[in-house]
Every structure is written in C-alpha cells, then in structure tokens.
ZAMARGU-4260 file (C-alpha; in steps of 0.2 Angstrom, whole numbers, plus 5000, padded with zeros to 4 digits):
<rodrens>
0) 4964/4780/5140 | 4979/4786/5139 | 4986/4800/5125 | 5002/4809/5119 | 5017/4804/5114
5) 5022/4790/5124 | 5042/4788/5123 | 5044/4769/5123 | 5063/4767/5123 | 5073/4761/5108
10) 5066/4775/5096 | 5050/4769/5099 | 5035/4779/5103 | 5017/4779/5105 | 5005/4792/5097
15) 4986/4791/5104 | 4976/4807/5097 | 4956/4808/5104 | 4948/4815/5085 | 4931/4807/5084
20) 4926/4819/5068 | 4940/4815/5059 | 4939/4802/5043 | 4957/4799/5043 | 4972/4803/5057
25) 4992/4803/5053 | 5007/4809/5064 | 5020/4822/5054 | 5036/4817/5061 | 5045/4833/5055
30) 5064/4829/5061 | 5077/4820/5057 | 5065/4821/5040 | 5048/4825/5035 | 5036/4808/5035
35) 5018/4806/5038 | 5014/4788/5049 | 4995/4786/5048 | 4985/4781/5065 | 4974/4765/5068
40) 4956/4771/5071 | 4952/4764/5088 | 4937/4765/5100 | 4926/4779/5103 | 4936/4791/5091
45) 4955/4786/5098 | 4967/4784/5085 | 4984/4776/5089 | 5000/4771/5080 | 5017/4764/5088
50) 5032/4772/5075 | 5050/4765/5075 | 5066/4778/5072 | 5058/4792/5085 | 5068/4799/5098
55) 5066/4813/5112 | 5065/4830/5103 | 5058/4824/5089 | 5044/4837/5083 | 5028/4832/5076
60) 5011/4837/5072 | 4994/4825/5067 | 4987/4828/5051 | 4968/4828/5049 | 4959/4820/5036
65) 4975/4823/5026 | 4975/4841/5025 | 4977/4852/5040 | 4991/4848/5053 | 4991/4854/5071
70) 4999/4851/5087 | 4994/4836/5099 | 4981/4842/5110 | 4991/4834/5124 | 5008/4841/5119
75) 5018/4840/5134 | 5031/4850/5126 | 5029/4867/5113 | 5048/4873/5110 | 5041/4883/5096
80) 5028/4891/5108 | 5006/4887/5106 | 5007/4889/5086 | 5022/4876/5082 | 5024/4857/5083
85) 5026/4847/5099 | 5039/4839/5104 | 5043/4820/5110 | 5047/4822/5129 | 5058/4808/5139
90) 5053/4806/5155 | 5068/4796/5164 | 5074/4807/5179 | 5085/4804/5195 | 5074/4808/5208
95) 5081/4808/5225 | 5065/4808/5234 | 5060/4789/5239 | 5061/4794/5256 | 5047/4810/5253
100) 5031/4806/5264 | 5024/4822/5258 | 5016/4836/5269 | 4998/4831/5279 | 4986/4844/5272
105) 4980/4851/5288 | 4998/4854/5291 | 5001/4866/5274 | 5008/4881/5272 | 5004/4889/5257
110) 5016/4900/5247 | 5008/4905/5231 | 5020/4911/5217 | 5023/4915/5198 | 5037/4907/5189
115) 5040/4923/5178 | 5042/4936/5193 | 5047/4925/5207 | 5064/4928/5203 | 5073/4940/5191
120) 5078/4923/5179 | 5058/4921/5179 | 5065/4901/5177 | 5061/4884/5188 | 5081/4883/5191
125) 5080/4901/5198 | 5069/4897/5213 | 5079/4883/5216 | 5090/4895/5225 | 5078/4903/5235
130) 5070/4888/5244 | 5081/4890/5260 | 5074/4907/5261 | 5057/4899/5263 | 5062/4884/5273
135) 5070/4897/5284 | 5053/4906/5285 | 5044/4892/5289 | 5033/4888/5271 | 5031/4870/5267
140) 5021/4870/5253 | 5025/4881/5238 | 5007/4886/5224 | 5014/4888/5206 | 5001/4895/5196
145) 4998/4890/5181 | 5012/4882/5170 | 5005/4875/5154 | 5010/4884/5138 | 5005/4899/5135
150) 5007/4912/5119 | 5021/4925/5119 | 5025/4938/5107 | 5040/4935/5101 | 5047/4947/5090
155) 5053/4953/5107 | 5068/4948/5115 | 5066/4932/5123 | 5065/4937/5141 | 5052/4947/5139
160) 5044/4936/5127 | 5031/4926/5135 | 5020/4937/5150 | 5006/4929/5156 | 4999/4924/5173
165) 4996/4908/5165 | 4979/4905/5165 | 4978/4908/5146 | 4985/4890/5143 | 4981/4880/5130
170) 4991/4866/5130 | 4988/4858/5150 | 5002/4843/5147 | 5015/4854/5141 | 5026/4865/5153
175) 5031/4883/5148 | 5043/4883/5139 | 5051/4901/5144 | 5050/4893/5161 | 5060/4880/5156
180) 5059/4862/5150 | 5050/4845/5159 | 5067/4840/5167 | 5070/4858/5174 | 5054/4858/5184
185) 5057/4839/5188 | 5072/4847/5197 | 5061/4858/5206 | 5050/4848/5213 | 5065/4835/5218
190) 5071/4851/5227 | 5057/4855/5236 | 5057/4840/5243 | 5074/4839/5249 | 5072/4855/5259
195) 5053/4847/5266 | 5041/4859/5254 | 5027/4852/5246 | 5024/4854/5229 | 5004/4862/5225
200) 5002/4866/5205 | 4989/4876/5199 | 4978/4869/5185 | 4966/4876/5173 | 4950/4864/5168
205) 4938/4875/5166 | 4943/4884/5149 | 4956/4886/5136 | 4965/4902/5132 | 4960/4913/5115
210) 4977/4911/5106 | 4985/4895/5101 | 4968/4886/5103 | 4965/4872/5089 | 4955/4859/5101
215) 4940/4861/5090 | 4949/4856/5075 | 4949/4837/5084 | 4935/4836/5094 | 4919/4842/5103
220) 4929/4846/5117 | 4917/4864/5119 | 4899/4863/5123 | 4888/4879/5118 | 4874/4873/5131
225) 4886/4884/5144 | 4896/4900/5144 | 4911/4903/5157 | 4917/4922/5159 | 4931/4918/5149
230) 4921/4907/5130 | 4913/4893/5128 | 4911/4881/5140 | 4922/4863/5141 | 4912/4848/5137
235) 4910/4839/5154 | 4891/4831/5152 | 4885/4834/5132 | 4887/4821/5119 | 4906/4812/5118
240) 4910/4821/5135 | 4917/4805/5143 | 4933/4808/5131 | 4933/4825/5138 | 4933/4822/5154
245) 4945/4807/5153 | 4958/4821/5144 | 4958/4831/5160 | 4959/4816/5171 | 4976/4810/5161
250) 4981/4828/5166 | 4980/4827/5183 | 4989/4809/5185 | 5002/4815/5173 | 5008/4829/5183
255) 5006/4821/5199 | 5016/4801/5191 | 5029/4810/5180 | 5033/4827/5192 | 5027/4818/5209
260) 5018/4835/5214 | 5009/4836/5229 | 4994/4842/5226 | 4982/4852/5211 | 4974/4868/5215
265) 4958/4869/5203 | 4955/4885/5197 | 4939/4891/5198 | 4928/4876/5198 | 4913/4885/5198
270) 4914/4887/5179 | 4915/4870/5174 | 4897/4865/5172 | 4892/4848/5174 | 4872/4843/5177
275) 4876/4823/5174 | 4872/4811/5188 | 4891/4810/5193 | 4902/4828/5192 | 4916/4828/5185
280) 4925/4833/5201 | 4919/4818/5209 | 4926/4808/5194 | 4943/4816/5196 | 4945/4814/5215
285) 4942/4796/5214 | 4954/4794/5202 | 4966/4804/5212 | 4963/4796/5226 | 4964/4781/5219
290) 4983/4783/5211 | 4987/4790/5229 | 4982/4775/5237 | 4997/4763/5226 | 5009/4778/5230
295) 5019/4784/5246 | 5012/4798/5250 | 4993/4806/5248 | 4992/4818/5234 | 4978/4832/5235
300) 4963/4842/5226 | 4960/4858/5232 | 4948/4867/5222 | 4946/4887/5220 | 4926/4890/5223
305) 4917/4905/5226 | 4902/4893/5226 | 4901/4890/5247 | 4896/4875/5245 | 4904/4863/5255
310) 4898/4848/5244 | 4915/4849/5234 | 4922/4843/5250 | 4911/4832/5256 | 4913/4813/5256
315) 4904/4804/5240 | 4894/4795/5255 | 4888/4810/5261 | 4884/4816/5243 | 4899/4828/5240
320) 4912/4826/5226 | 4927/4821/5238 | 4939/4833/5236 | 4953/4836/5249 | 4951/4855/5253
325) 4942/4873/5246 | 4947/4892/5248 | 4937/4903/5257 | 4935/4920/5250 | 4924/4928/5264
330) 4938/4927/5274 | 4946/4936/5264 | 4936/4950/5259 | 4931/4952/5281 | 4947/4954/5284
335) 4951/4966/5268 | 4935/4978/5272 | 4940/4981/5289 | 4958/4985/5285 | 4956/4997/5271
340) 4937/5001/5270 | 4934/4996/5252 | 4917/4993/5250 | 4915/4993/5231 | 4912/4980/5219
345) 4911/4962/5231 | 4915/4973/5246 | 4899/4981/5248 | 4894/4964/5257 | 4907/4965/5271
350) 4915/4977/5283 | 4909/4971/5300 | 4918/4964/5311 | 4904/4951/5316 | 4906/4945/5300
355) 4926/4944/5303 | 4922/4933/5319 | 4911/4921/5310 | 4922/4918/5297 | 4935/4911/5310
360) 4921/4901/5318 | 4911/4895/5303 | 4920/4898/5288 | 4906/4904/5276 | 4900/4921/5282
365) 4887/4920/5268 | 4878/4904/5272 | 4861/4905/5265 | 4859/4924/5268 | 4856/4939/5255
370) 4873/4945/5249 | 4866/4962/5242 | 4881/4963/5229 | 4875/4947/5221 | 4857/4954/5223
375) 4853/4936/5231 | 4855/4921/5246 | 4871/4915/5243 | 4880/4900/5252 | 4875/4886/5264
380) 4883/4880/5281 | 4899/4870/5281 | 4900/4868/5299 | 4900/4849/5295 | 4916/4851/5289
385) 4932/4851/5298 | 4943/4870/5297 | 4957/4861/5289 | 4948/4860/5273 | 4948/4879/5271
390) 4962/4890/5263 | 4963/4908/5267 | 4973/4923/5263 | 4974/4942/5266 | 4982/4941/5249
395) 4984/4931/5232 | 4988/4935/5214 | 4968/4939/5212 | 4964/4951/5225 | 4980/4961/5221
400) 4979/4958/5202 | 4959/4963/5207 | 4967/4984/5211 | 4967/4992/5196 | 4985/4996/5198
405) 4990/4978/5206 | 4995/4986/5224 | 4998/4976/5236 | 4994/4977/5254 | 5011/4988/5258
410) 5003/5003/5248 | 4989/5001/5255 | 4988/5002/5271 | 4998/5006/5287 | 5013/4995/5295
415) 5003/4991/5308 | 4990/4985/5298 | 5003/4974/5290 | 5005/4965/5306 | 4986/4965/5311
420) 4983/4958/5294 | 4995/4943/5296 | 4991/4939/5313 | 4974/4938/5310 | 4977/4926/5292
425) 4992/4913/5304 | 4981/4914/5320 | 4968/4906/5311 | 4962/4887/5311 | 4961/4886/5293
430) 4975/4882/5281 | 4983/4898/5278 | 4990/4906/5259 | 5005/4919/5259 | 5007/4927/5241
435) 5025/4929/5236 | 5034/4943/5245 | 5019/4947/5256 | 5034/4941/5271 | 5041/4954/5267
440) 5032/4969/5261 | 5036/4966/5244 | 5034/4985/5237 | 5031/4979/5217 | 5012/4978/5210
445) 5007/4961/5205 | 4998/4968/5188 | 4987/4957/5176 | 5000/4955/5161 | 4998/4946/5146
450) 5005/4943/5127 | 4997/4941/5111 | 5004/4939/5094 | 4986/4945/5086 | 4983/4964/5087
455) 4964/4962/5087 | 4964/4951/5102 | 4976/4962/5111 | 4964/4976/5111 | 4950/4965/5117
460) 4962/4961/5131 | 4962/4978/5135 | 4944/4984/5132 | 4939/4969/5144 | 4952/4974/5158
465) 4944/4992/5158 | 4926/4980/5158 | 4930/4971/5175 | 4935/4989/5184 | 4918/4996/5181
470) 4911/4989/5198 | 4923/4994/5204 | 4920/5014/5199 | 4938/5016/5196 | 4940/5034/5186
475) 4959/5029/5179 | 4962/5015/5166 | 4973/5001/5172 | 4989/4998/5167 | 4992/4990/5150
480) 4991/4972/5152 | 4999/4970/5135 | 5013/4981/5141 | 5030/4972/5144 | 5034/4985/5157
485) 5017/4979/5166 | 5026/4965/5167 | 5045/4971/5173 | 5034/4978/5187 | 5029/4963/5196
490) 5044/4955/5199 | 5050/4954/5216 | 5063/4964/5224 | 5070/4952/5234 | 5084/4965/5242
495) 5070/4972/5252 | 5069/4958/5265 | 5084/4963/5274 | 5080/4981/5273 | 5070/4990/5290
500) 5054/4987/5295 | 5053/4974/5277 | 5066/4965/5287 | 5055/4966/5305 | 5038/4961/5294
505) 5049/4947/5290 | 5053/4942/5305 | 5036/4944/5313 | 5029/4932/5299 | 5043/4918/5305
510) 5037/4921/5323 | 5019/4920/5321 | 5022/4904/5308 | 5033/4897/5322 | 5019/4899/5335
515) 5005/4891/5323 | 5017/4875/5322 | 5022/4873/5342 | 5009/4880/5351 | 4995/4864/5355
520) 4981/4878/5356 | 4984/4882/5337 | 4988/4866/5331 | 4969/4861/5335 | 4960/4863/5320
525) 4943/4856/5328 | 4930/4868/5325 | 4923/4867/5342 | 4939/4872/5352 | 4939/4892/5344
530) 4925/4904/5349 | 4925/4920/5340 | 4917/4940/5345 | 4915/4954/5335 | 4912/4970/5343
535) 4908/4985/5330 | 4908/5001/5342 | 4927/4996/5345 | 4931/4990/5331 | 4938/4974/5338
540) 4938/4954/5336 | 4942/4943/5350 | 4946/4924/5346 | 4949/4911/5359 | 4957/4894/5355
545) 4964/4880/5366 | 4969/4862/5368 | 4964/4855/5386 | 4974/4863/5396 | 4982/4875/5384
550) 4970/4892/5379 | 4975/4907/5368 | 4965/4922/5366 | 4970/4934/5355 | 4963/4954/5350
555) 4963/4962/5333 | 4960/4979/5336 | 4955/4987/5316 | 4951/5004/5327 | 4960/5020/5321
560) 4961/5026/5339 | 4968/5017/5355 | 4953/5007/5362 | 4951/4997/5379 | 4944/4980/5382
565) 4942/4966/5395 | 4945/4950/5388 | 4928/4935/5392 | 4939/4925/5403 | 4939/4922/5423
570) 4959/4919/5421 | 4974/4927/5423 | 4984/4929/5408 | 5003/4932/5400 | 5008/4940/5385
575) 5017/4930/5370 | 5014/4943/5357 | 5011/4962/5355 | 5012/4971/5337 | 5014/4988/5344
580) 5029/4982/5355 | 5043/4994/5348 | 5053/4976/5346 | 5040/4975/5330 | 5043/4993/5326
585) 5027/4996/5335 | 5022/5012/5341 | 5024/5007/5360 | 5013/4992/5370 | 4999/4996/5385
590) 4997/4980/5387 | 5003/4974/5403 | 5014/4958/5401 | 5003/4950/5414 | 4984/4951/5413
595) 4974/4948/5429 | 4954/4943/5425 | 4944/4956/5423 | 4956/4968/5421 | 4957/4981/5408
600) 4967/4981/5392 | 4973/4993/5384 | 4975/4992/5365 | 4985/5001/5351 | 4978/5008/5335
605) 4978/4993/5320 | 4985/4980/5332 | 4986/4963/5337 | 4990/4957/5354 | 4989/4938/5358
610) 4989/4931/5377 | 4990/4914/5387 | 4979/4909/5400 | 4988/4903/5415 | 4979/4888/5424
</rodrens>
C-alpha cells in the first residue's frame, strides 16, 4: 500500500494515512486556507481521500477522531521541523542519468560521510563541489548517514540549529530540512552519478527518535514484547505488524524510485526483532530485488550487524534473508587493538595478530567461540559466503564517535601507523569503508552531537552519554553532545589535504586504491585465492593473494621495533610498495627492491611493505 501525499498533477493529491484505532480520519489542509477534507476508511485501518485545489507546498496535518492533528507519519517533507505540519512534495525532476548502470557491489568503494560537517555549508549542494575531489581519490560510492528529519533547537541561529548524527529521525520519508529540500538532494545524487559515484543512504528501521515522535498516536507501530537499546521496540511480527512492515518497505522503494539511490545501509539490524516465519529482512530484500529487476541497474541492502551471522546474506534457498552485503566489525576491532593497544570495553576480545590474519581469510574472527567481553559463544562461520559480501573499516562515524572525545585515528596513533592502518583496510578482499577525511588525516573529532528542544530529555542525553563510557573506565566526562560547539568541531578542515605529510597520506590512499582497482591479484575476491599468518612474537601479519599467474604478498609489521622475516614463498620477488620509503615520509626502507627466496627482510617499525612474485 502505498502512503503519503501523492501529488497527482492539476492540484490533485492523494492522501493515504495507516490509523487502524482511529474512529474517524480527516486531512487539515492549512494553506492557501484552513479546511478539514475527511478520509474514506479503507482496508485494514487505511484511510484515503483524493482532494482537488492542492498544490506542492501546501502544509497539512490529519486530524484524528476530530480532535488532535498531527503530522503524516510518512511526511516526506517537515519545513517547520519534527513538531510542525508536512508539506506536499513534487517529485518532477530532470535527471540526467538514463545512461547510469550503477556500480557492481564487489567493486564499492565506500566513503561514509555526514551532510552537517561534510562541508562548512553542512548542505546537499555543498558537496556537490567536492565530488571531483573524491573521484580524483578514487571513491565510487559515497555513505550518507542518515537523513530523515530530525529535531533542532531553534531558538538558535539556523546554522547551528539542527545537530545530530541522524539517527534520531522520526520522520524516514522526509529529507532534512537544514540539509536542504527533496530537489536538492535529487541533484546530488544526479551528481554523483555524473562523476561515476554511487549513491548508499543510510536508513534507520529499527527505532524512532525521542522527540518529535507521535506514531503511536496512529498506530501500533511499537511492540512492548521487545526492547532495543534506544525504546521500545518497532512492530515487525505482533498483532497488525503487516502494516508495519509494509511502512518500511514503502520507505526503501521510495528513496531508491524517486532519488534513484544505489543502495540502503540498514543500521543496526540486529535490533529489529522479528521471530515470525518470514523476517522482515527477507520481506524487504525480495521487494528490493524485485523493483531492481524492472530497473537499469541493481540496487543493494547492506545491513549493519554485529550479529555474525551470515544468514542475513544468505540466499532465501539456502535459508538466509537475501540481502546483498553485511559489515564486519571484527575486522575492525583486530586491526584497531594492534594499532593502539586498546583493550577495554569490546576490545578486551582482540589484540592478536592471529586474530588479524583470520579476519582476512574468514571474515568472522568469532565464529562459534567464547568472546569473554560478551561472557559467551558468539558467531558462526561464514566461509560459505563470498569476501565481497563484507564491508570493513579502520574507521567510521561509530568507532570514532565510540572515544570519548571523538578522536580520530591521527591523534591516536603514529603516521606510520596511518599507513599500516590503510594498507592493511585497501589490501583486503573485502569491500572497504573510508570515513570522511580519513584520506587525509582529517585532525577534527567526529563527537556524538545532538539537539533537543526539551530540557528534560537533553539531560537524559547526557547522563546516558556518560552511561555508554563506563566499559570503557573512562575518568573524564565526554563532551557535551547537546553543545553546539561539539558540533563546530567536527566538521572537516578541508585545507589540510594539501598540507605535508596530510597531503602524502593522501596520496598514499590514491595509490593503494589505484592498486586495489588494476592489480588482478587484488581484484580476486575468491576466498580461496588469500592465505593469511599471524605471527605474535614479531608482531607481524603476512597475507598472500594472487590471480593465476599474478601473486602478491604483503607484511604488516604492528612491532614498535624493527623486526626481520622471510616471507613463505620459494620465489623471487620485487617491490611495488614500502611505507617507510622516505617518498611516503617514511623513516627510511631495509627492504631490498628485489627479494630472492629465502632471503631475509628487514622491516620498519608500524609498516607495511607489499611485494610481487616474479614467475
């Protein structure tokens, strides 16, 4: 079913409300002049009325039971922010993308960014501009987090108005306002395009935000059987949870039909509870898939999980829920303990660099086995499932938002470990995830801000920041997410990518992306072409990959000291890349440009030196 406002043409549009408690449903059209239209009760609690003389822009609310009015549920447009009326959207636009066959998934690039500090406009329009910069780099598939409106205090100027990472959304259909309107992210995405970038949108389904949140006033969309870390949980398999379910569905078409995006990145799946016979997941996907099949190009689901279970990629045949791709935290977190020895909180269940070399080789480092900071097994084996289903990251708006003060990889540790860190996330067979400015040694926190127009859920903002550090034995408070300067201090400093060693981290990035998109060893995604080796006395991890004839193995040395090592191969070898060459800012290569077998290699502190076998 679909619901809305459904701009017809001619001044005619269509009104569909789901409210199956309601006795009585009428739509307040509140410009050019106030009129109350009352809605035809159809099936299953629907309620539907065509109304003449109703143009774009028009605001409107549905009355309830003639008393109470509130917004639609599935606004697609707040101009007054999440306590006014919504707003009559027209969906003509000029696209110039017929010829778009979009962006095969094993072949991503991700480039996770926030609209608000992305740029100093915080706008769609504004990154516009910066697109070549990206294309340059080598991305070809841009992550917006979440854009569906969001509260803003807004006593305060308007540019500091609305703060908020996004996942506090509470209306999914309409775009944030501050951000710009539907037409101005229409041109984004148009954009993209045309410069060969992909388009992924982040999407909440598994809760609504505190403020602004009047979906129980139409319908059972809450189920109390459930609790997410965040409220009740959404309906997805109680009593009317098929109109539920359908309301989240209609989402995902919507952006994909009327904004042609590429592809939805689900946040964290493992929070929307559903113990009926077919998952909601599955549901979704076959409708996905089903609208990508009458469309140009594929569109994809790629769901955030910290489940490890590969059943959310799996093939309904096969008993999975048929979505295109996962993340993978435990790479992640290997990758993170080794570099800065952080083992609080989920960290106290890596560190090794075993666990580093069978995160390259079978994804899941905890498959099945006792995680101690869960206290139990945790995982199964996804070795049925191809490496290209995987996305992986040294960095994203969580695990930096996740430091107390929202420090980023360039505070913490060295600039060789910079290099080591994004060899080791591009070298991989999975689908990798850059967070903005990571390219560059962006030197701004990325701090969890928000803003609240009530004073009583502002402080329980706060008291449950200071909550989520306490695994983490933090002794200082964390910045104040309510704080508009907390804000001002995530946004990029885009200067900084033409300045030293920001300028030579940049450049290393666009040579190791270049090298993951020509060299036939890397572009092999099978997972029984890379063999992987920890080796805990040096501190090193040794991965080999190769394509027939063409072989790559590659050292990432997490030692503080110089170690040496002779590589497991019976084959001579040349060099194609060496962080500690002084070309890299390095402190000065051992490694011979040439490598005989069985010869000894000598290796810089927190480096990263990748060679090809000759045959």
């Amino acid at each position: 079913m679909r619901i809305g406002a459904h701009y017809l043409g001619n001044g005619e549009c269509e009104f569909t409300v789901w409210s199956p408690t309601s006795n009585s449903v009428g739509v307040q059209i509140l410009s050019p002049q106030q009129q109350v239209m009352p809605l035809k009760p159809l099936t299953e609690g629907y309620w539907q009325a065509k109304v003449n003389d109703v143009y774009p822009g028009t605001l409107y609310r549905y009355v309830l039971n003639d008393e109470n009015a509130f917004a639609d549920p599935a606004s697609q447009s707040q101009p007054q922010g999440v306590h006014g009326p919504s707003q009559v959207v027209e969906h003509q636009f000029e696209w110039t993308d017929k010829t778009w066959t979009g962006i095969p998934l094993e072949s991503m690039i991700f480039y996770e960014l926030h609209v608000g500090t992305f740029t100093p406009e915080g706008t769609f329009t504004a990154i516009i501009s910066r697109l070549p910069d990206l294309q340059e780099l080598g991305i070809n598939a841009i992550e917006i987090m979440p854009i569906a409106q969001f509260p803003g205090d807004t006593h305060i100027e308007p540019a500091l108005a609305f703060r908020n990472w996004g996942y506090d959304g509470v209306y999914p259909f309409a775009v944030q306002s501050s951000y710009g309107n539907p037409a101005a992210l229409k041109q984004l995405v148009n954009a993209c395009h045309e410069h060969g970038i992909a388009v992924v949108l982040d999407v909440v389904y598994n809760h609504f935000g505190p403020e602004g949140n009047y979906m129980s006033q139409f319908a059972p969309y809450f189920t109390q059987t459930y609790k997410t870390p965040w409220g009740s949980a959404l309906n997805f398999d109680d009593a009317h949870s098929q109109c539920v379910r359908n309301y989240f569905i209609e989402n995902a078409l919507y952006w994909l039909r009327e904004f042609h995006i590429d592809a939805l990145r689900l946040d964290a799946i493992q929070a929307i509870y559903d113990l009926g016979a077919k998952h909601f997941l599955w549901e979704l996907a076959e409708a996905v898939h089903h609208f990508s099949h009458k469309e140009t190009w594929k569109r994809h689901l790629i769901a955030e999980s910290d489940l490890n279970n590969p059943q959310i990629i799996r093939p309904p045949e096969l008993g999975g829920y048929g979505l295109d791709a996962q993340w993978s935290d435990d790479f992640h977190h290997a990758l993170h303990a080794l570099l800065t020895g952080d083992r609080q909180g989920y960290y106290e269940d890596f560190g090794q660099c075993a666990q580093l070399a069978k995160a390259y080789t079978d994804t899941f480092v905890y498959d099945w086995k006792y995680a101690l900071h869960r206290k139990r097994f945790h995982g199964v084996s996804c070795r049925d499932r191809p490496l290209s289903q995987f996305v992986v990251c040294i960095q994203n708006h969580d695990q930096i938002g996740n430091q107390m003060k929202g420090e980023r990889l360039w505070d913490r540790i060295s600039f060789e470990g910079l290099k080591l860190a994004a060899g080791a996330v591009l070298l991989s067979p999975n689908l990798p995830l850059l967070f903005m400015g990571e390219e560059y040694g962006e030197t701004a926190p990325f701090i969890y801000f928000v803003s609240h127009s009530d004073p009583d859920l502002i402080q329980a903002v706060r008291a449950g920041r200071k909550q989520e550090f306490k695994a983490f034995h933090y002794a200082e408070d964390p910045p104040d997410p309510e704080s508009a300067e907390t804000f001002l201090r995530s946004k990029l400093n885009w200067e900084l990518r033409n300045e030293r060693q920001h300028k030579v981290l940049l450049d290393w990035y666009r040579q190791l992306i270049h090298l993951r998109k020509t060299h036939p060893a890397l572009l092999n995604q099978d997972r029984n072409f890379i063999q992987a080796t920890g080796d805990e006395e040096k501190q090193l991890v040794i991965v080999r990959r190769w394509c027939g004839s063409s072989e790559l193995i590659f050292v990432l040395n997490f030692n503080s000291s110089p170690v040496t090592v002779i590589l497991p191969s019976q084959q001579n070898a040349r060099k194609v890349l060496d962080s500690a060459d002084t070309s890299w800012n390095g402190p000065g290569s051992q490694a011979p440009e040439h490598l005989s077998a069985a010869q000894e290699l000598k290796l810089q502190p927190a480096s990263l030196v990748l060679y090809e076998l000759e045959s």
